[in-house]
Every structure is written in structure tokens, then in C-alpha cells.
N, C-alpha and C positions, 0 to 999 in steps of 0.2 A: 647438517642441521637435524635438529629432533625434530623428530613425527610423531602426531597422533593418529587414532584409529580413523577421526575426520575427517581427516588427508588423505584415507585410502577407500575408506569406502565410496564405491561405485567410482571409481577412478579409471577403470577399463570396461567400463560397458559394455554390453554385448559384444565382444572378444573372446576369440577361443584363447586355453592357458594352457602349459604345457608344464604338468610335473616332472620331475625328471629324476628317478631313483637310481640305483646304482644296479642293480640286481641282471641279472644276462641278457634279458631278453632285451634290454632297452639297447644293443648291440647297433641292428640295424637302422636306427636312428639317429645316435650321438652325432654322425657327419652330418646329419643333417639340420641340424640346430638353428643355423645361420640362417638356412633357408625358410627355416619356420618364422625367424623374428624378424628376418625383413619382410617376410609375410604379415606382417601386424599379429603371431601371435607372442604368447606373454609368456615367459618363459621363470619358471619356478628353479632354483637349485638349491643345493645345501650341502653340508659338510666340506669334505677337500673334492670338489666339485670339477677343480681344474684337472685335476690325475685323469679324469676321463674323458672329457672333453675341453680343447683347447679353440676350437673352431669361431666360438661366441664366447662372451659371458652371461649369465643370464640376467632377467632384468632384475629379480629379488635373492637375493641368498639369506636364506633361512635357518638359523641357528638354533638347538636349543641340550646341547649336551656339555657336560664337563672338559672333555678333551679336544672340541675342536671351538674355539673359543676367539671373540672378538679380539682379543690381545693375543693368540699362537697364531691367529688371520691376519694380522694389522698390515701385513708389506703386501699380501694377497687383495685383499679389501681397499685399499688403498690405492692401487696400481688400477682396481677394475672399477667400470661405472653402476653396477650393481647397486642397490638400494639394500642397506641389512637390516635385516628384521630377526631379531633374537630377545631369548627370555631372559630378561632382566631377574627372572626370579630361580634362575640358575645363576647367572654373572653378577649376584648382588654387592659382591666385592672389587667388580670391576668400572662401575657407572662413571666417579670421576675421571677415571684414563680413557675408557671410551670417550666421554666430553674431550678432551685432550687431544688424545690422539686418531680419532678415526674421523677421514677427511670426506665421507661419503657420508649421504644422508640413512637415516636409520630411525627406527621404530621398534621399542622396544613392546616389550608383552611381555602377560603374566599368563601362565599354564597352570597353577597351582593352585592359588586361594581362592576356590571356589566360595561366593558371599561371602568374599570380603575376610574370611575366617583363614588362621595359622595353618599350613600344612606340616606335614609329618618332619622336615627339616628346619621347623623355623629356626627354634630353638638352641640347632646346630650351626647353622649359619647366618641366620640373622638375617631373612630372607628382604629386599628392599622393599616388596610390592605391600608387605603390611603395613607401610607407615603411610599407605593409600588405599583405604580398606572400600570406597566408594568406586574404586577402578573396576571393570570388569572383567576377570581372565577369557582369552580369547575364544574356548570355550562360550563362555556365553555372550560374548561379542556377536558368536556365528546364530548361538538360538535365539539371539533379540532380533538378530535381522529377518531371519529365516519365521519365525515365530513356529517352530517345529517345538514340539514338549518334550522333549528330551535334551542334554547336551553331552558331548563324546569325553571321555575320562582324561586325565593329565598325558596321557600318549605313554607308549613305549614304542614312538617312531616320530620323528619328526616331517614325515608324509604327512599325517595327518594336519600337522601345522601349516604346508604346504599346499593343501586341499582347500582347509578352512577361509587362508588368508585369499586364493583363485575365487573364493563365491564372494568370502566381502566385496573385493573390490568389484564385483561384477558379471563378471566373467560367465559367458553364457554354456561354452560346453570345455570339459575341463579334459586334457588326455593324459591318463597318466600310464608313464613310459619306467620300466623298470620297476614297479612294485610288485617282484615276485614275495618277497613274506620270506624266504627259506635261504639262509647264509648258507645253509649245504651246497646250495649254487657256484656258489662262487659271488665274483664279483662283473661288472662288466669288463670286456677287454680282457680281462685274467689281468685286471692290472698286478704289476709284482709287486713295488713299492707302498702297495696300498697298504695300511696300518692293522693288524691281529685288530679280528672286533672284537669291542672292546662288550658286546653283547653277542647272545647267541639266542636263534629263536626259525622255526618253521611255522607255515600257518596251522598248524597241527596242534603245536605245543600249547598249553597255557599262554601263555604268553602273546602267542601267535593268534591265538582265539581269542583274545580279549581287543587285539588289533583289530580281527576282523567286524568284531560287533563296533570298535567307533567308528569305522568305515562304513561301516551299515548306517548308523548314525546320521555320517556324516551326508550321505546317498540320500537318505531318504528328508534328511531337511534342506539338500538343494531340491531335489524332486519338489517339493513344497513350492517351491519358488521356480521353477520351469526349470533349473539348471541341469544341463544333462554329465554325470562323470564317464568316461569310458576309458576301460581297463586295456590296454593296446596290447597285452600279450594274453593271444587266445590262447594258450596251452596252460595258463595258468589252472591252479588248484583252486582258485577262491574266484570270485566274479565279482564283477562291477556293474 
């Protein structure tokens, strides 16, 4: 069944949530996942989520790139009781087979058209979310709720997506596990199978520092609203 933002906000009140990145540190953790969410907390994943932990599934899987896609997910997605939440204004070509084939409830989102306005690929691909110019990308989903003056950029990380959607719905203090920032790492596990990224970035680089300010962003308009994030690998470069 389609969802709206309705649906989700404040849906897990005062509930801790649990990001779950791919990155090393979040090693000492993965077995423990299970433990977490029969603990009532809420558990965030994304991408090929299952390669590193099989123990649980999480409760939301979180989409928003080109290569790991509601349609190369469908027997994944399907099989687990996840709730998928993906940017429709990446998958604009896929909405009617989503309809079709994905047997899980799901909530799409826009990342892109900031007011309602064409982004840099409309043009390319004929992006779905403009032919709903009134919707708000989740971006300003989080600063209407939060009412912080600022909102965090289209992401070059789907953490961020991941974060955003933990304070919608509620979520009082948010932990995130494997957000080191630096593919020089590796991955977790050293999985071997795991797919050439198909992006390269440290918190260092451009790139990597443009991540860090939407997370700043992102911190400081749950801070607005009591919500606390915490960064679970001390040794990290960046802070939470």
C-alpha cells in the first residue's frame, strides 16, 4: 500500500531509532540488531542491507540511488517485512511496476525539487515529482516539522534520508551506527561480494564536507525539537 508523509509522522514517538550505515565501525553492532528491535527500537537500513546483516530486517529500507533500485530489490523487498521508503524522483520511470509489483507498503519521496521547482535532471529524465509541484521534498518535510531555518541539500548520502525520516516520525534519540564518511575504510565485515562503489568520498573531500554540513543541519534542527543524534563510533573524524 502507498504511504504518505501522514502516515509517518510521529508514528514512533519517543523511541530511540537506529541508523545503520555500512562503514566498519558499525562491526560490533550488526549481531546485534535483533536485540535492538525486540527492544522497541526502530531500526533504519538501506542499500543491499542484507550482505551485512542477516540477523533482523530492519523496519524501513531506504532508497534513493540509481543502482540499488525498487525493481533490482523486488525478491529482496518482497520476501522481508520492511516498510520501503524511496525517491520517486530517482525511480521516475519505475512508479507503475512499483504499483504492480512491490508487495510491501512503501512511501515514496521527493529529494530534489526544492519549491516545487525542476532540478538539474528534469529535463533528462522527466523527473515524476514535478507533475506535483505542491508536494514537499523531504528536505522540507523535516524543516516544516522541526521549524529550524534552514534545510539540508539533495544528499550525496542516503544517511541523511535515513536521519530525516528517524525525527519525522518521532523518534526521540537517534544512534547512528556506521556512518564513518570514508570508503577508504572499507566496508563492514570486509564484505567481499559487496558491489565497487559506485561513489568515492572521505569526510575530508568536497564532497565529504558538504555531507558534513547537512548533518550539521540535520543535528541542529532535531536539537530544535529536543531530539538527540548520537554518532556511536568515537574514533570517528567528524562528530555528532
Amino acid at each position: 500500500m502507498i504511504l504518505k508523509f501522514k502516515d509517518i509522522i510521529n508514528k514512533h514517538k519517543g523511541k530511540k531509532a537506529v541508523i545503520v550505515g555500512h562503514g566498519p565501525s558499525s562491526n560490533q553492532y550488526l549481531d546485534q540488531l535483533n536485540t535492538y528491535k525486540d527492544n522497541g527500537y526502530i531500526i533504519f537500513g538501506c542499500n543491499y542491507w542484507y550482505n551485512f546483516y542477516t540477523c533482523c530486517s530492519p523496519h524501513y529500507w531506504v532508497m534513493a540511488n540509481t543502482i540499488c533500485t525498487p525493481k533490482t530489490e523486488q525478491i529482496q523487498i518482497n520476501k522481508n517485512d520492511a516498510v520501503l521508503l524511496y525517491a520517486d524522483s530517482v525511480y521516475s520511470r519505475e512508479i507503475d511496476w512499483i504499483k504492480e509489483n512491490i508487495a510491501v507498503d512503501y512511501l515514496p519521496y521527493d529529494q530534489r525539487h526544492f519549491n516545487g521547482k525542476k532540478c538539474s535532471v528534469c529535463d533528462r529524465v522527466g523527473c515524476i515529482s514535478v507533475l506535483n509541484p505542491s508536494r514537499l521534498t523531504i528536505q522540507e518535510e523535516l524543516q516544516k516539522y522541526t521549524g529550524f531555518d534552514l534545510h539540508y541539500s539533495s544528499g550525496d548520502t542516503v544517511a541523511l534520508h535515513m536521519i530525516a525520516f528517524s525525527i519525522l516520525m518521532g523518534c526521540s534519540e537517534v544512534f547512528l551506527l556506521g556512518l564513518d564518511l570514508n570508503y577508504e575504510l572499507g566496508y563492514a565485515k570486509n564484505t567481499k561480494n559487496y558491489p565497487v562503489p559506485y561513489d568515492s568520498f572521505k569526510y575530508t573531500d568536497s564532497k565529504g564536507k558538504n555531507i558534513l554540513n547537512d548533518i550539521n543541519i540535520i543535528i541542529n534542527s532535531a536539537k530544535k525539537i529536543g531530539v538527540n543524534i548520537i554518532n556511536t563510533n568515537r574514533q570517528s573524524g567528524w562528530k555528532a
